[in-house]
MIROFI-675093 format. One line per 8 residues: number of its first residue (from 1); their letters; for each residue x, y, z of N, C-alpha, C. Coordinates in steps of 0.1 Angstrom, whole numbers, plus 5000, padded with zeros to 4 digits. Example, Ala and Ser with C-alpha at 12.3 -4.5 7.8 and 13.67 -1.06 7.14 Angstrom:
REM MIROFI-675093
1	AS	5132:4943:5078:5123:4955:5078:5132:4967:5078 ~ 5128:4978:5071:5137:4989:5071:5129:5000:5079 .
END
This chain:
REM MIROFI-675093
1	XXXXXXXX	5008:4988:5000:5000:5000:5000:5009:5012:5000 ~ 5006:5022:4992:5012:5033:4990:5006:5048:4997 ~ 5009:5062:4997:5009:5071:5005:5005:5080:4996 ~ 5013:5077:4987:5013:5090:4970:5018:5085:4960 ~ 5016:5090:4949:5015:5085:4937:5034:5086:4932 ~ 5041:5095:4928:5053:5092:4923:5063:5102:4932 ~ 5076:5097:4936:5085:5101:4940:5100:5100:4943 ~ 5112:5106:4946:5120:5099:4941:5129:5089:4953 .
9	XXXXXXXX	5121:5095:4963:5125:5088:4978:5113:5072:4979 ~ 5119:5062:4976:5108:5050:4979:5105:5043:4998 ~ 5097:5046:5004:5101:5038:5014:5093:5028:5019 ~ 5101:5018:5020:5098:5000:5022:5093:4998:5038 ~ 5078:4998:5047:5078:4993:5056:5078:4976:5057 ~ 5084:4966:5064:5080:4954:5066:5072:4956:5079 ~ 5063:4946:5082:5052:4945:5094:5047:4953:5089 ~ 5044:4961:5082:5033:4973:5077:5023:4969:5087 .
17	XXXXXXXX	5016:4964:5092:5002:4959:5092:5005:4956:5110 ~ 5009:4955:5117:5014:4957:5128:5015:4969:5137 ~ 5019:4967:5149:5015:4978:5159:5026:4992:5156 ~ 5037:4990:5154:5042:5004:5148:5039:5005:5134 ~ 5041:4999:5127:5041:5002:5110:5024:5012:5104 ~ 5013:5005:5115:5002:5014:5115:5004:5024:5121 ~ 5012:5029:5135:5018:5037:5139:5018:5050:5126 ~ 5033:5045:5119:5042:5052:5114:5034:5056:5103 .
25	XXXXXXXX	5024:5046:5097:5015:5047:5081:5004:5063:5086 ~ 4997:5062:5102:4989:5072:5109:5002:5087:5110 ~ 5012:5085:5110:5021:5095:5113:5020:5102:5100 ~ 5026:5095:5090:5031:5096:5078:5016:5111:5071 ~ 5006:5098:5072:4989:5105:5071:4988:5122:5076 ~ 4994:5119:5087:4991:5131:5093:4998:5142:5089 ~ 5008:5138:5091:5019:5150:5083:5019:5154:5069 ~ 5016:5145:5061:5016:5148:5049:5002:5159:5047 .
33	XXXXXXXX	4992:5155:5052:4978:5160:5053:4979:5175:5061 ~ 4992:5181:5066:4995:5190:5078:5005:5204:5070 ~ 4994:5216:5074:5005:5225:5069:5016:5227:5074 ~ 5015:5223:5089:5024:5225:5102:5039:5221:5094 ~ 5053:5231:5088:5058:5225:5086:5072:5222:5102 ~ 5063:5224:5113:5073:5216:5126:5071:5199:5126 ~ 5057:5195:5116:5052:5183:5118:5066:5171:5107 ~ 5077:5184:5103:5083:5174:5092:5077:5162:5083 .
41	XXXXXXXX	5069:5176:5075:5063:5166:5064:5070:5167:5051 ~ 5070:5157:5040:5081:5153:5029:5070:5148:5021 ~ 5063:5151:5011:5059:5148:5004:5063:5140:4992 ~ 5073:5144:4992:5083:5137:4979:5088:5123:4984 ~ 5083:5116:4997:5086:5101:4996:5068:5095:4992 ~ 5073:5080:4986:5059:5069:4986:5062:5062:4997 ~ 5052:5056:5007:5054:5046:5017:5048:5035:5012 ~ 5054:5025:5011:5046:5008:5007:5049:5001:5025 .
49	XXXXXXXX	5035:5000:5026:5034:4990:5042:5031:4976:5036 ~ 5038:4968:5041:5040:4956:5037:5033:4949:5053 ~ 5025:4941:5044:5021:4924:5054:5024:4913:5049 ~ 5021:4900:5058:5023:4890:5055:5015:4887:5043 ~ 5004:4892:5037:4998:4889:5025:5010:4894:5016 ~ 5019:4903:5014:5027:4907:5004:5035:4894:5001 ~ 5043:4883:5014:5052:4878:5013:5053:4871:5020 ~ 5064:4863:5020:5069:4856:5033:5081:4861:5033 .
57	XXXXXXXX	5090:4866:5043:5096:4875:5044:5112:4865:5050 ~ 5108:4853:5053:5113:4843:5055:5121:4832:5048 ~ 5113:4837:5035:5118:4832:5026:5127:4837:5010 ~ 5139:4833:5010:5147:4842:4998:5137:4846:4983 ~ 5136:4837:4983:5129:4838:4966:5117:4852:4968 ~ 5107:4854:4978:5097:4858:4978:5103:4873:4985 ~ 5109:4873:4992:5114:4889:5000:5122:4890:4985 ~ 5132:4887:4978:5141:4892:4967:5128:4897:4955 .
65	XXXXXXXX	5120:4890:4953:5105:4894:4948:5100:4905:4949 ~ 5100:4906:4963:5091:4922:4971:5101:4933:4967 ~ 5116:4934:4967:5126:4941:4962:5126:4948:4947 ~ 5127:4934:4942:5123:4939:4929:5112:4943:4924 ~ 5100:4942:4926:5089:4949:4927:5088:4966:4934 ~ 5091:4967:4943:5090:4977:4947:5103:4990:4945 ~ 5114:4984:4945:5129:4993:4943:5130:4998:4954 ~ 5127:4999:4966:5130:5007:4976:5140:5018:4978 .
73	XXXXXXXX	5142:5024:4981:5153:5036:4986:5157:5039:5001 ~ 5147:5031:5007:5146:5033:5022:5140:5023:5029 ~ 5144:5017:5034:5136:5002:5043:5131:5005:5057 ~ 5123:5006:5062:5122:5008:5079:5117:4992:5081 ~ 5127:4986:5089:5124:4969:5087:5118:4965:5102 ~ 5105:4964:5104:5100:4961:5117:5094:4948:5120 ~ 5097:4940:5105:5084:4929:5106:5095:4916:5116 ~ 5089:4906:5123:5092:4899:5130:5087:4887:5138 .
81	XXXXXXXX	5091:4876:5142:5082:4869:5153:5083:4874:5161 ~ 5077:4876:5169:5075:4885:5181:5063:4876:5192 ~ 5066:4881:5200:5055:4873:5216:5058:4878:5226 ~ 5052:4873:5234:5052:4878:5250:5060:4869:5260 ~ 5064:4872:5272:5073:4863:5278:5068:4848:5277 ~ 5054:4842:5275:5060:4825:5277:5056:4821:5260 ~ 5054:4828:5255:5055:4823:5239:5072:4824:5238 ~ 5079:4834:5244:5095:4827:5241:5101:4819:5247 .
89	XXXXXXXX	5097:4818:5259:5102:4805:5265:5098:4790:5262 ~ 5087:4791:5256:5083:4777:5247:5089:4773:5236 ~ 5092:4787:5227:5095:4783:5214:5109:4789:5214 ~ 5121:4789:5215:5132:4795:5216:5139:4795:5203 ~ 5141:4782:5198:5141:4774:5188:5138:4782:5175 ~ 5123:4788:5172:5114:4792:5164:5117:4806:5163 ~ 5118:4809:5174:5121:4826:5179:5140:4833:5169 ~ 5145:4818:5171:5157:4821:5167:5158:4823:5150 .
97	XXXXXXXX	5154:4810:5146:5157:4805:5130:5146:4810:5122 ~ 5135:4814:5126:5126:4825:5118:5130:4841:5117 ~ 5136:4846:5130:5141:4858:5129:5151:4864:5121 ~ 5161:4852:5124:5176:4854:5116:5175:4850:5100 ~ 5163:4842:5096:5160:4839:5082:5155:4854:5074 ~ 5146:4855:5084:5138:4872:5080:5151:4886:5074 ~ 5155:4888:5086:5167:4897:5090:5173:4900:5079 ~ 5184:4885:5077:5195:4882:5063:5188:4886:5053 .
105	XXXXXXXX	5174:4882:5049:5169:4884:5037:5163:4897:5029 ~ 5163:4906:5045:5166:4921:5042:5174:4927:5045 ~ 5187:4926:5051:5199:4930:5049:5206:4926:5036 ~ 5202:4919:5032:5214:4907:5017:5203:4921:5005 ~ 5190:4918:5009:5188:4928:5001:5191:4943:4996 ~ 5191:4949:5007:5188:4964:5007:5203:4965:5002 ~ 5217:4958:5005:5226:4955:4999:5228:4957:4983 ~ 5218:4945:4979:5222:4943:4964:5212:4953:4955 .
113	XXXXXXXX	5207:4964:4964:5199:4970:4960:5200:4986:4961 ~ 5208:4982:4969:5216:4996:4972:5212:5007:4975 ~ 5202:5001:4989:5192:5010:4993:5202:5019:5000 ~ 5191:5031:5005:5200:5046:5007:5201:5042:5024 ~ 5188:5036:5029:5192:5035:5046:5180:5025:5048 ~ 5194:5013:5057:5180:5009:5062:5180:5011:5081 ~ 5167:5009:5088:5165:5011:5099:5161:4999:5103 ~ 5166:4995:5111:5158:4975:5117:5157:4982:5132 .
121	XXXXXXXX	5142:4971:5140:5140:4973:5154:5144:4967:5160 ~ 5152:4967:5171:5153:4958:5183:5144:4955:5198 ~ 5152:4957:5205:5140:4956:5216:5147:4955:5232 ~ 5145:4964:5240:5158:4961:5254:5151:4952:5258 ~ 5147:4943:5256:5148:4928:5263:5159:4921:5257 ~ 5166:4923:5250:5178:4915:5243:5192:4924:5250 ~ 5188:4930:5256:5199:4936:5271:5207:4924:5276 ~ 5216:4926:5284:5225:4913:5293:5212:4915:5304 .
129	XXXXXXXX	5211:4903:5307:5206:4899:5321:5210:4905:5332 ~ 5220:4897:5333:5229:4904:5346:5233:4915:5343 ~ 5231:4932:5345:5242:4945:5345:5238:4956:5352 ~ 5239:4964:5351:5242:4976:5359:5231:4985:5348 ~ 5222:4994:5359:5210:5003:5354:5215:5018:5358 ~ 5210:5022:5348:5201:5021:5331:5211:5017:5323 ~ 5203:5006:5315:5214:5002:5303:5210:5014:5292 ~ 5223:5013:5281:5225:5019:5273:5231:5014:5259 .
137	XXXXXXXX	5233:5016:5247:5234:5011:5236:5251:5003:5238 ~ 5258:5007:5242:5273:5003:5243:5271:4992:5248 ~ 5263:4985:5256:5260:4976:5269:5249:4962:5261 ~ 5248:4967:5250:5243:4955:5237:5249:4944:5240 ~ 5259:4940:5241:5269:4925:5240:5278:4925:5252 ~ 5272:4932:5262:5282:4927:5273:5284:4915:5284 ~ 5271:4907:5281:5266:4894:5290:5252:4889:5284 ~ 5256:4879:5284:5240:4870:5279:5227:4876:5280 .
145	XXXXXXXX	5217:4873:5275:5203:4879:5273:5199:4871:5287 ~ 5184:4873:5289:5178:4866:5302:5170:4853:5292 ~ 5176:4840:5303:5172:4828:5298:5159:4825:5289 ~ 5151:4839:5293:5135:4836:5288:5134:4833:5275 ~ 5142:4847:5267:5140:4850:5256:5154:4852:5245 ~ 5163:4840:5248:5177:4842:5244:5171:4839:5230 ~ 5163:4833:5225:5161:4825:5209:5167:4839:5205 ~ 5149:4846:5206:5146:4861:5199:5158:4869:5197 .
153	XXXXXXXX	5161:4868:5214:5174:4881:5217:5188:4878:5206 ~ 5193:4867:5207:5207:4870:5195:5200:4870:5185 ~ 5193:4865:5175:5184:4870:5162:5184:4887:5161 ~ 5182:4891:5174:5178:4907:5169:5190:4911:5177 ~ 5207:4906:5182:5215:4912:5181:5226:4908:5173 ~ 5219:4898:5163:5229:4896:5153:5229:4912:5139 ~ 5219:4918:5142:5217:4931:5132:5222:4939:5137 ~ 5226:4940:5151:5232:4954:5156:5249:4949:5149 .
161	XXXXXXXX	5254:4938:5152:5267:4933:5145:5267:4933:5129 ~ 5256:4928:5124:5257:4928:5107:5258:4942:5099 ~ 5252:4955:5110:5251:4966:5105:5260:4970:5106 ~ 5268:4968:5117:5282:4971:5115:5294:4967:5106 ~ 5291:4953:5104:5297:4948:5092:5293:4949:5080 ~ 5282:4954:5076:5276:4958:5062:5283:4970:5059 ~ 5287:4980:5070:5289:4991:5069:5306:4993:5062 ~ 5312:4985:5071:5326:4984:5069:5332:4976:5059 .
169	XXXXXXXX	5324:4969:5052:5326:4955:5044:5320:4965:5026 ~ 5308:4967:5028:5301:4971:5016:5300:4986:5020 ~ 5303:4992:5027:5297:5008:5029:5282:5009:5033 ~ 5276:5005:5034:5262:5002:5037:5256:5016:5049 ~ 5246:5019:5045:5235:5030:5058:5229:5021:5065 ~ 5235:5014:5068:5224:5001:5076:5223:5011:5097 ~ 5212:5009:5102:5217:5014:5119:5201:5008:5122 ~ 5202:5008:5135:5187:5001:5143:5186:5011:5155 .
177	XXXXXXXX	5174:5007:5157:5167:5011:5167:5162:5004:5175 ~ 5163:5009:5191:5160:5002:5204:5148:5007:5216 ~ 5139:5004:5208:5124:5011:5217:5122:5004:5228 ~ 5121:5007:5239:5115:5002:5254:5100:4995:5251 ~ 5091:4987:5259:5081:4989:5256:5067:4993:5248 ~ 5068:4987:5236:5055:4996:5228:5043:4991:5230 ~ 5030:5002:5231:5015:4998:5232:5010:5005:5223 ~ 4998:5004:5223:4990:5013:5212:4981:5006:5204 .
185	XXXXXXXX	4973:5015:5195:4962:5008:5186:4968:4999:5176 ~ 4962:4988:5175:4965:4981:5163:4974:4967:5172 ~ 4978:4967:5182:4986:4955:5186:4979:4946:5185 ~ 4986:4933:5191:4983:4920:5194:4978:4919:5206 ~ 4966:4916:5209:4957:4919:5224:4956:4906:5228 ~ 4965:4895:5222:4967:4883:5228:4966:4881:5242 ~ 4956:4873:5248:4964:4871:5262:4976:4862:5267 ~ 4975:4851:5258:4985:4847:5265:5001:4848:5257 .
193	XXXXXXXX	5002:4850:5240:5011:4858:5236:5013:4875:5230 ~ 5005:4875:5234:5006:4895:5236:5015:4899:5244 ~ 5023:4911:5246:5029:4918:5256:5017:4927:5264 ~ 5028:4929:5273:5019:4933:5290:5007:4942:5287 ~ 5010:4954:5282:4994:4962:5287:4986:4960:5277 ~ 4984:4952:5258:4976:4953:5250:4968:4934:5262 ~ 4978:4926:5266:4974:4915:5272:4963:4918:5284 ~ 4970:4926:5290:4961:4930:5305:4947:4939:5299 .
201	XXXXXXXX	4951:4948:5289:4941:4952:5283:4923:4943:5278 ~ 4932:4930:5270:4918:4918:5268:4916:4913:5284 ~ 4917:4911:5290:4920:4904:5303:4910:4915:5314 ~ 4913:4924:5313:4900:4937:5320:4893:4937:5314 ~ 4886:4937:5298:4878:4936:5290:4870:4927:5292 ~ 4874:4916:5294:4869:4903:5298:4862:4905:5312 ~ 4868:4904:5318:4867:4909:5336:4853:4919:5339 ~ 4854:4930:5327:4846:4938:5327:4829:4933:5324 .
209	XXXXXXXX	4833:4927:5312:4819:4916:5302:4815:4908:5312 ~ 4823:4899:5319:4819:4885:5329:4818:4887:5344 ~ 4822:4902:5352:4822:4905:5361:4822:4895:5368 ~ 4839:4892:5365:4847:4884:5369:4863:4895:5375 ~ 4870:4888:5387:4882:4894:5392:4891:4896:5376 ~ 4895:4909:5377:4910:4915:5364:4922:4908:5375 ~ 4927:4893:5366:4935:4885:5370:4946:4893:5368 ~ 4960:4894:5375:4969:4902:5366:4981:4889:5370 .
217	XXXXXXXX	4986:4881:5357:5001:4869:5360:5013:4880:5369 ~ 5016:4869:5382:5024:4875:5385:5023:4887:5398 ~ 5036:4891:5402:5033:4897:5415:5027:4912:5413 ~ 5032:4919:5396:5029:4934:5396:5042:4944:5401 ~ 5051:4937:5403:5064:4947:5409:5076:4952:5401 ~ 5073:4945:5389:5086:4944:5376:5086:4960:5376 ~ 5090:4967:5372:5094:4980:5371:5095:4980:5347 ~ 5090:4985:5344:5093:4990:5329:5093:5004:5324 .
225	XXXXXXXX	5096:5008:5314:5095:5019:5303:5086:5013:5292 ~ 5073:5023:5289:5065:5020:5278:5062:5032:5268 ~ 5070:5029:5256:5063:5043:5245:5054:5035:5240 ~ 5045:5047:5230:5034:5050:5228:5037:5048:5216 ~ 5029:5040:5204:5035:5033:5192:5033:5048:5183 ~ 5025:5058:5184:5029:5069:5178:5035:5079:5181 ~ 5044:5082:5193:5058:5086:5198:5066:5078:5189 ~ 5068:5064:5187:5078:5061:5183:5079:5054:5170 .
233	XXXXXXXX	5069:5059:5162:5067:5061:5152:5071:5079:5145 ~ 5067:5087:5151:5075:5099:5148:5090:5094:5150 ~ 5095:5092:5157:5109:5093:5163:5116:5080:5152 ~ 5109:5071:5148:5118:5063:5136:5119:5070:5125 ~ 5104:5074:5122:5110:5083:5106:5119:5095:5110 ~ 5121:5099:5121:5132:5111:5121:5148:5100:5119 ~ 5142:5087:5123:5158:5080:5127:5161:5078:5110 ~ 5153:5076:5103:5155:5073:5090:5159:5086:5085 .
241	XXXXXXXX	5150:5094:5085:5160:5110:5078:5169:5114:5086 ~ 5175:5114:5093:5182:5128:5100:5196:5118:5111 ~ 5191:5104:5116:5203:5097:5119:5211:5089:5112 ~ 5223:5095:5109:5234:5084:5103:5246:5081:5107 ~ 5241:5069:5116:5254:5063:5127:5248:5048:5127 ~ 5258:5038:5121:5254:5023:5121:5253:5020:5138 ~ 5259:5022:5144:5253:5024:5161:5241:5027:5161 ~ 5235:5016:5174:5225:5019:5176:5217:5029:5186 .
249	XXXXXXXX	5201:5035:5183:5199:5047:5194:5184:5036:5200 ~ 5185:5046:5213:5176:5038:5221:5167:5046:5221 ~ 5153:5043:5220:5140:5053:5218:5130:5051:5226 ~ 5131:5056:5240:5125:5054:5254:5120:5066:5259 ~ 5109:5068:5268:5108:5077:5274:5118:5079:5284 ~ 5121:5087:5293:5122:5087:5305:5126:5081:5316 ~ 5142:5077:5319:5138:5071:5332:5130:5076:5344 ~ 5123:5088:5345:5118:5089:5352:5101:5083:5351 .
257	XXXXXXXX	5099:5081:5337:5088:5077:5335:5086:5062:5341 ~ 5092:5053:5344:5095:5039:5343:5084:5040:5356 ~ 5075:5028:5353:5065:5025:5361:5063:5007:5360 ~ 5058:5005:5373:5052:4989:5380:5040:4981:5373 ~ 5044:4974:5366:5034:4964:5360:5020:4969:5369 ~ 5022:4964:5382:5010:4967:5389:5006:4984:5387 ~ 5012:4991:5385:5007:5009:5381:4998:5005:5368 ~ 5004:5000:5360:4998:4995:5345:4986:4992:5345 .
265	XXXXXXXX	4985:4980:5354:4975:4975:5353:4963:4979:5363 ~ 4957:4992:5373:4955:5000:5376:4953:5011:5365 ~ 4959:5017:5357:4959:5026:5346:4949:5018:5335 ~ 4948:5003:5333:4941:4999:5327:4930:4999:5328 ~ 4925:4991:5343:4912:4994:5350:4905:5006:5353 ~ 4914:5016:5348:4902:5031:5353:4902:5036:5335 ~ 4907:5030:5328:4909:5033:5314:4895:5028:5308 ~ 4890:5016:5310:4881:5009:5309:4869:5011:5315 .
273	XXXXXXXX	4874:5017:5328:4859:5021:5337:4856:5009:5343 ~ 4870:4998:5349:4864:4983:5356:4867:4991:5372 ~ 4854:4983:5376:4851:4988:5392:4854:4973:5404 ~ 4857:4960:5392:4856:4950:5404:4871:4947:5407 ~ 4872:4937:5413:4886:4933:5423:4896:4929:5417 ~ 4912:4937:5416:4918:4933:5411:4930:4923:5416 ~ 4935:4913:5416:4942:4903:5419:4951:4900:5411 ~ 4963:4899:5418:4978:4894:5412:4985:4881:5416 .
281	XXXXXXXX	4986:4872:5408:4988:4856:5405:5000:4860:5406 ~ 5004:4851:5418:5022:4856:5418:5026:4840:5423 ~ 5018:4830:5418:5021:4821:5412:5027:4818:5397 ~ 5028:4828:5390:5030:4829:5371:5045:4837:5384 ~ 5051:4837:5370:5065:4840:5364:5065:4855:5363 ~ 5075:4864:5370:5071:4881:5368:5088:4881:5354 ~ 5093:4871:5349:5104:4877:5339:5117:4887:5345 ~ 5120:4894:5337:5130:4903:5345:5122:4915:5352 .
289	XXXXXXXX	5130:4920:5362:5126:4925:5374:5123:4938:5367 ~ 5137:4946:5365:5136:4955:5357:5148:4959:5343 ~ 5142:4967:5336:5157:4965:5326:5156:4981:5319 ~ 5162:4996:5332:5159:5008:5327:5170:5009:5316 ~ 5161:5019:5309:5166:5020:5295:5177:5040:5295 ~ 5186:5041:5291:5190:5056:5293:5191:5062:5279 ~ 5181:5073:5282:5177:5079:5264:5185:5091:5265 ~ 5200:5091:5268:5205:5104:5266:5209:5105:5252 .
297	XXXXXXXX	5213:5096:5249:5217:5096:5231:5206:5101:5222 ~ 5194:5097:5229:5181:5099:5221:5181:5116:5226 ~ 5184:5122:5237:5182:5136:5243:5190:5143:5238 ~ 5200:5141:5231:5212:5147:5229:5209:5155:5211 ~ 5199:5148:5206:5196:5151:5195:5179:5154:5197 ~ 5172:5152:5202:5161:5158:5207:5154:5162:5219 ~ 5163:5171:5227:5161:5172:5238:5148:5178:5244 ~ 5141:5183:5234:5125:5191:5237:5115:5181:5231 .
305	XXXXXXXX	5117:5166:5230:5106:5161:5226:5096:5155:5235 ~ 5086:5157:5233:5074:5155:5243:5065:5142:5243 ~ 5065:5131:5251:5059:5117:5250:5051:5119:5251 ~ 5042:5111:5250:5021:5110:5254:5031:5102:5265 ~ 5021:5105:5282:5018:5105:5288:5010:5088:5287 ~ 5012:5079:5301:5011:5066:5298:4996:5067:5301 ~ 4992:5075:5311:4976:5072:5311:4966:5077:5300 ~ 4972:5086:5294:4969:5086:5279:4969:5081:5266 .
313	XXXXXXXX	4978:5073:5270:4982:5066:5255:4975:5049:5259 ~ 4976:5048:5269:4966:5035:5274:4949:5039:5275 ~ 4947:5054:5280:4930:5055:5273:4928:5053:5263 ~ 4937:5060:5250:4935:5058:5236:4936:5042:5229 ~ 4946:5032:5235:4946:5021:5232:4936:5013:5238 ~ 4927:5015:5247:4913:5010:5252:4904:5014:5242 ~ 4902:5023:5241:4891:5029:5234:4893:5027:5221 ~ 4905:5025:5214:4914:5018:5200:4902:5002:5204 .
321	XXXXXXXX	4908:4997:5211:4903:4982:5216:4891:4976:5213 ~ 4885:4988:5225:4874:4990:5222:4859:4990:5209 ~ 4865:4994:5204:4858:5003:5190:4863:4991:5184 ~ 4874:4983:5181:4876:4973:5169:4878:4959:5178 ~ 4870:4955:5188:4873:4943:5191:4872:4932:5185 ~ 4856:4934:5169:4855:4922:5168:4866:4918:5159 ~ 4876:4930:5148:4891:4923:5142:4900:4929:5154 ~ 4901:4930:5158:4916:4933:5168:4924:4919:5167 .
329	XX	4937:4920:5165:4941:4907:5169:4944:4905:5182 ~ 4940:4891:5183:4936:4887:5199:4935:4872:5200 .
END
């Protein structure tokens, strides 16, 4: 799917159809549609959002396909297996050899294609387990990932290494990005492979319908950072224009923002308007405790940028929810 008709900037989303790529497609919309020119609008790029109906992304023949078809000039590469803490502990296996198949097959491309930049996501859960808080981009490979989710985790830090080797080997614009936590409209409201607040989200919803207790897995005491899938969807297309450093930048709110699973899920229940009993299963697994993220690299180059606010950006992802439950994925 495209944005505008002809231009000389092409840009290639993978996951199109997913919780940032609809993000970034609603950003794009807006700006382009905006006289505001502080809104950094560019008219002169086309956006193609790519889903799994385009492709299998997994596979050589059919991503080298999507390439040639489209010509890209610009990749923002977000598509991925992805899950929540016990979909990677089950499949580790899957997590690994689907991701790193994906990855190569748009790195090898944007390569022989001789795209102008590409951007791939990562994720601070692929942090060392064991280290010293707030982590920071330098602190990528300094100790093992946490047992849960090692598959995923080297899959998505084998691209922080390739981008560096693309760079020095071929000259390559290859660099990634490291977002904390994302929520927002359009996620995966899975409960049992969803991440934390689109999950706790179906789960109060339920709670609400069956006036029944909002179960929350786990004790509630994990500490996180959560942006707001259209914060950080502005802040990738800036990463795509305006950052050029194969190093990676981390795109987090706030450590001061960093808030308690249990806050979350409280923010949910008044989001929704649930009045009954909430209860925390601290028989389930709480994952890592905490893993603060430090966005001075990100401050250093935009030091006056302003996040939505998490009780904000979780009313709008309820009422997102809300309004499309009967397709939400879930």
């Amino acid at each position: 799917m495209t944005s505008s008709s002809s231009s000389s900037t092409i840009v290639l989303v993978t996951g199109g159809s997913g919780l940032v790529g609809q993000a970034i497609k609603s950003y794009i919309t807006k700006t382009n549609n905006s006289d505001d020119n502080n809104n950094n609008n560019n008219n002169n790029e086309t956006w193609i959002f790519l889903s799994s109906k385009d492709g299998d992304l997994r596979d050589r023949q059919q991503t080298d396909a999507i390439f040639n078809k489209y010509q890209p000039t610009h990749v923002i590469h977000l598509a991925a297996k992805v899950g929540g803490l016990f979909a990677n502990m089950k499949q580790k296996v899957e997590f690994y050899r689907e991701n790193t198949l994906i990855n190569d097959n748009i790195m090898e491309n944007c390569r022989i294609h001789k795209v102008t930049k590409l951007v791939s996501m990562l994720s601070t859960c692929i942090f060392p387990d064991k280290t010293t808080y707030p982590i920071d981009e330098t602190m990528l490979h300094d100790g093992p990932p946490h047992p849960s989710n090692e598959g995923y985790a080297y899959a998505k830090r084998l691209i922080d290494t390739m981008n560096r080797a693309y760079a020095e080997e071929y000259g390559c614009n290859f660099t990634s990005i490291i977002p904390t936590n994302i929520y927002g409209p359009h996620d995966n409201f899975s409960i049992e492979n969803g991440h934390v607040i689109p999950g706790l989200i179906h789960k109060c919803y339920i709670a609400k319908k069956e006036n029944t207790p909002f179960t929350i897995w786990g004790s509630g005491e994990p500490l996180r950072q959560f942006i707001y899938s259209l914060d950080l969807a502005e802040l990738a297309v800036w990463v795509m224009r305006e950052y050029h450093s194969p190093d990676p930048i981390t795109l987090s709110v706030d450590e001061s923002a960093e808030v308690s699973i249990k806050d979350v899920a409280y923010a949910v229940a008044k989001a929704m308007k649930f009045t009954g009993e909430v209860i925390f299963d601290t028989t389930k697994a709480d994952g890592q405790f905490r893993k603060t993220a430090c966005n001075k690299k990100l401050r250093s180059f935009r030091p006056d940028y302003k996040f939505t606010s998490m009780e904000e950006g979780v009313q709008e992802a309820v009422d997102w929810f809300i309004a499309n439950y009967e397709t939400a994925r879930k």
